[in-house]
N, C-alpha and C positions, 0 to 999 in steps of 0.2 A: 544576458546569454544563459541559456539551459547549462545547467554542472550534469554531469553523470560519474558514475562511477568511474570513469576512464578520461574524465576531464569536459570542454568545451566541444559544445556542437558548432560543426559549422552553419550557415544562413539554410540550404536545403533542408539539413537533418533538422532543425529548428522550426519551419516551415511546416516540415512533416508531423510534428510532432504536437505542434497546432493544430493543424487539420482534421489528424484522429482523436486530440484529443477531443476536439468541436463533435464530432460526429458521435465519440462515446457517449457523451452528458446529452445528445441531443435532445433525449425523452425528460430530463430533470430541466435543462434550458426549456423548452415549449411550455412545460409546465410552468415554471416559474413565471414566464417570459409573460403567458397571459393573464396569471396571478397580477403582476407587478400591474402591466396596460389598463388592468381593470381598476384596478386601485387610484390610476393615476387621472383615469376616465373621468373618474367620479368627483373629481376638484381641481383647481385651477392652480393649486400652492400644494407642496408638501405639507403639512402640518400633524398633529398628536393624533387626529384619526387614520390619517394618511398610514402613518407607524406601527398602527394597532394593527391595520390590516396589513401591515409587510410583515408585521410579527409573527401573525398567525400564517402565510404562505411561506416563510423561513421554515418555521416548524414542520410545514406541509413537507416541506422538502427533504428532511431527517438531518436539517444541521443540531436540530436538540434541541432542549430549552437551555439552560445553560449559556451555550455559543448565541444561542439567535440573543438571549439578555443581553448579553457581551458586546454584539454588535450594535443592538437600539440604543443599550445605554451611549455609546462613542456617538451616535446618530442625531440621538435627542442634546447630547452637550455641544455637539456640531450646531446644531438648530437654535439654539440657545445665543450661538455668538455671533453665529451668522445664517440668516435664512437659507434654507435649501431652496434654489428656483424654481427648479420642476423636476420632472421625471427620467432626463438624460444625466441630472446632476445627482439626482440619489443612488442613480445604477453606477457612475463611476464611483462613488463613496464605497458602495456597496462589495464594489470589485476588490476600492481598498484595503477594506476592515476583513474581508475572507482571505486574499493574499496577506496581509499583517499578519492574520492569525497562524497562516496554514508558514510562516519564513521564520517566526517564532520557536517552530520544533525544530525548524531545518538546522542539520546538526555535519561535520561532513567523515567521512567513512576514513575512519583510524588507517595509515601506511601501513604494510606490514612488512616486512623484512622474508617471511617463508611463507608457506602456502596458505589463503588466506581460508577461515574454515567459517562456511555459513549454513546456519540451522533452519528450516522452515518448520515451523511449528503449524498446530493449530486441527480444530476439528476436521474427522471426516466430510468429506463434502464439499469444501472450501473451495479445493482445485490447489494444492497443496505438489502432488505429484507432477498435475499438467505446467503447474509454475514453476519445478525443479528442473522439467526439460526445458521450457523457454529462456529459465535467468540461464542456463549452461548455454542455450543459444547465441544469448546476448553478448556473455564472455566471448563465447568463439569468436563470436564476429569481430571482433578486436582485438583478435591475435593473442587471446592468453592459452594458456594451458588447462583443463576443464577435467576434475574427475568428479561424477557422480557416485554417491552412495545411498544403496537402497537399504535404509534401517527403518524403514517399516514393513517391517515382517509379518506382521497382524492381518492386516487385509488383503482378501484374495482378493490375488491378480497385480496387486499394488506393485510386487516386483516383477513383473512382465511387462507393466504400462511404462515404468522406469526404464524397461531397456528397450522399449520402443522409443521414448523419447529418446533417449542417449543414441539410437542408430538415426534418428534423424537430424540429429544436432550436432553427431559425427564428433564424440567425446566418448572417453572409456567409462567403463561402470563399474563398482564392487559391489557384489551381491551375495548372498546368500540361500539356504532356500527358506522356503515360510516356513514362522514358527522360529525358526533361529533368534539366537538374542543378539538385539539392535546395536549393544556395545560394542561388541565383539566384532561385529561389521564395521562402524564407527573408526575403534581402533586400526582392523586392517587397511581402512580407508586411509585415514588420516598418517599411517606407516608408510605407506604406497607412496603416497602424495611428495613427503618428509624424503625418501631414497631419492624418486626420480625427477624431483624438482618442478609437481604440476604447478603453477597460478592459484590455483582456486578449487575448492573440496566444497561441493555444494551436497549436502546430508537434506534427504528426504526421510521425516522422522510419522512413527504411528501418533494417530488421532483418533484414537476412542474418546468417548466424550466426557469433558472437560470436567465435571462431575464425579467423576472417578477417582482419587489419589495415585494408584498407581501408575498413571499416563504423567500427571506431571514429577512423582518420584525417578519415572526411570528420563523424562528428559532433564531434571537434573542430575542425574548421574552419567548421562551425555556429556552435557557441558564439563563434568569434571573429569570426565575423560582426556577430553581435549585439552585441557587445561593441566594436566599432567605430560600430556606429548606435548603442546606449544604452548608458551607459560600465559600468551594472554589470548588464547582461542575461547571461544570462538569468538568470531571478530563479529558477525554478526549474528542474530538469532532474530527470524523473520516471522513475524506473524501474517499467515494467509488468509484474512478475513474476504467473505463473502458478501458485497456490495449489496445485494438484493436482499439480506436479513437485516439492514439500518438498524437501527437502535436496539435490534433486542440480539444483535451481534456484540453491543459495548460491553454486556458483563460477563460474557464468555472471553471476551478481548483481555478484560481489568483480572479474570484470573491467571490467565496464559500470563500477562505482563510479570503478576506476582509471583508467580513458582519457575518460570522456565527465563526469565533476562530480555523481553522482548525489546530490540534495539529499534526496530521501525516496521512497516505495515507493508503490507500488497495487499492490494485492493482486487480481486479479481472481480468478474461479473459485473462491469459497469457501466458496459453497454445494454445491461439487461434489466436496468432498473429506470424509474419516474425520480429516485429518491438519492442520487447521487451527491446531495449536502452530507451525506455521512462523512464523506472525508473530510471536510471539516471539522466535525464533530469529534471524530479520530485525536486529530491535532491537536486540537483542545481542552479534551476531558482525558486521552490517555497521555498528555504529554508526549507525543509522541511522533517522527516522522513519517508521511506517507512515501514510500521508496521508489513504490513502481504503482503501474495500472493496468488490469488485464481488460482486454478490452474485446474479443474474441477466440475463436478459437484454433487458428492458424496457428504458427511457430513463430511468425514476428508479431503477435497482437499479443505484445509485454510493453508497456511504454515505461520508462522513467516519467516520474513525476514529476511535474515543476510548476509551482503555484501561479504563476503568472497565465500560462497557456489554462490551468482549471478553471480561474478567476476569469481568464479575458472568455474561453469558452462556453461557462456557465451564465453569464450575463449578457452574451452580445459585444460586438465590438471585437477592436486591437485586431 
């Protein structure tokens, strides 16, 4: 059964959730899908060259080097005890070793007692903002209480697109105007929230780029904000990675992790990539949860992640 934030799906929303997930990966599945057939074309047994070329279309895919080792080595000590028969059998392994890996970070979202306070970090570009009005979506729809905070003050427009999102997802906003400092937003947010008893304080934070000192000095001074108004805020701190930048997203990711507390990922852009093994690679190398998937650009194309629907999607089957 799919967990979400707000607990179990039932069998439709489960379904559904299948579905788009299949249709996001479509471009990384096709690709794979005729990597693998070719591979398997080419000999009548799985065997060490069989490997070599799954190796190499793993990679193709952006699960990394790393992860895709990860997987061969469990593949080849599989092979070792017991022959792999063919090519339906190594894509269920297959499915295995990338669900193991990706249920491994799976970690589950701390209870809170008062309003729960979540940061989305991360570069310009990401879809950072457009994901601060979908996740407030997502709450709605489940009957919480939703205040958005616009504390990225830096980039024009950045607090106008905020309150477009928040009138279509039909939750309040605290803003400021640009140029104002993000604290100070922050703090009225998170006051606001603490009086009138919202659910959930979801903070859209600036992303100049990550290169900079001063972006990740003032989002820790964020965090300690909150961490002086609610003692164990923020509950989460969200990295907004960009699907279609694969691997050369990991070391922009490994410094966000290091200076700002990243607790888990949104994956956005991932109907717009061949290379969606990144989230793998995520899991893997950042220690770290995939949370959500953006998968267009609607108001409901925010999915919760769940390893079984990625795996059974990216492979065929289930």
């Amino acid at each position: 059964m799919i967990q979400t934030l707000f607990g179990s799906l039932d069998e439709p929303e489960k379904k559904s959730i299948f579905d788009r997930m299949k249709q996001a990966v479509s471009r990384t599945r096709e690709n794979l899908e005729q990597r693998i057939e070719g591979i398997i074309a080419l000999t009548r047994e799985v065997d060490e060259a069989t490997l070599e070329e799954l190796e190499q279309s793993l990679i193709a895919s952006d699960l990394g080097v790393t992860t895709t080792e990860e997987i061969l080595t469990t593949l080849r000590d599989h092979a070792k005890r017991q022959r792999i028969r063919d090519g339906a059998e190594l894509r269920q392994l297959l499915k295995t070793e990338i669900k193991a890996i990706l249920d491994q970070q799976d970690r589950p979202i701390r209870a809170v007692s008062g309003p729960q306070i979540i940061l989305l970090v991360g570069v310009n570009g990401t879809g950072k903002t457009t994901t601060a009005g979908k996740l407030a979506a997502v709450y709605r729809s489940q009957g919480k209480s939703v205040l958005l905070c616009a504390a990225d003050t830096f980039r024009a427009a950045a607090i106008e697109q905020l309150e477009v999102w928040s009138q279509r997802s039909g939750v309040e906003l605290i803003k400021s105007k640009q140029g104002g400092d993000p604290t100070a937003v922050l703090f009225d947010a998170v006051q606001v929230a603490k009086k009138r008893n919202f659910d959930v304080v979801i903070v859209d934070t600036a992303g100049r780029l990550h290169t900079k000192g001063g972006l990740m000095a003032e989002l820790d001074k964020m965090r300690r904000i909150t961490q002086r108004l609610i003692v164990d805020a923020p509950h989460e701190v969200l990295l907004v990675m960009d699907a279609t930048t694969g691997q050369n997203g990991l070391q922009q990711a490994r410094l966000f992790t290091e200076s700002a507390g990243v607790t888990g990922i949104v994956l956005t852009k991932l109907d717009g990539t061949a290379k969606g093994g990144i989230a793998v690679a995520i899991a893997r190398e950042l220690n770290l949860p995939v949370r959500y998937v953006g998968v267009g650009e609607k108001i409901e194309d925010l999915l919760p992640f769940d390893s079984e629907a990625f795996a059974e999607s990216l492979l065929g089957g289930g």
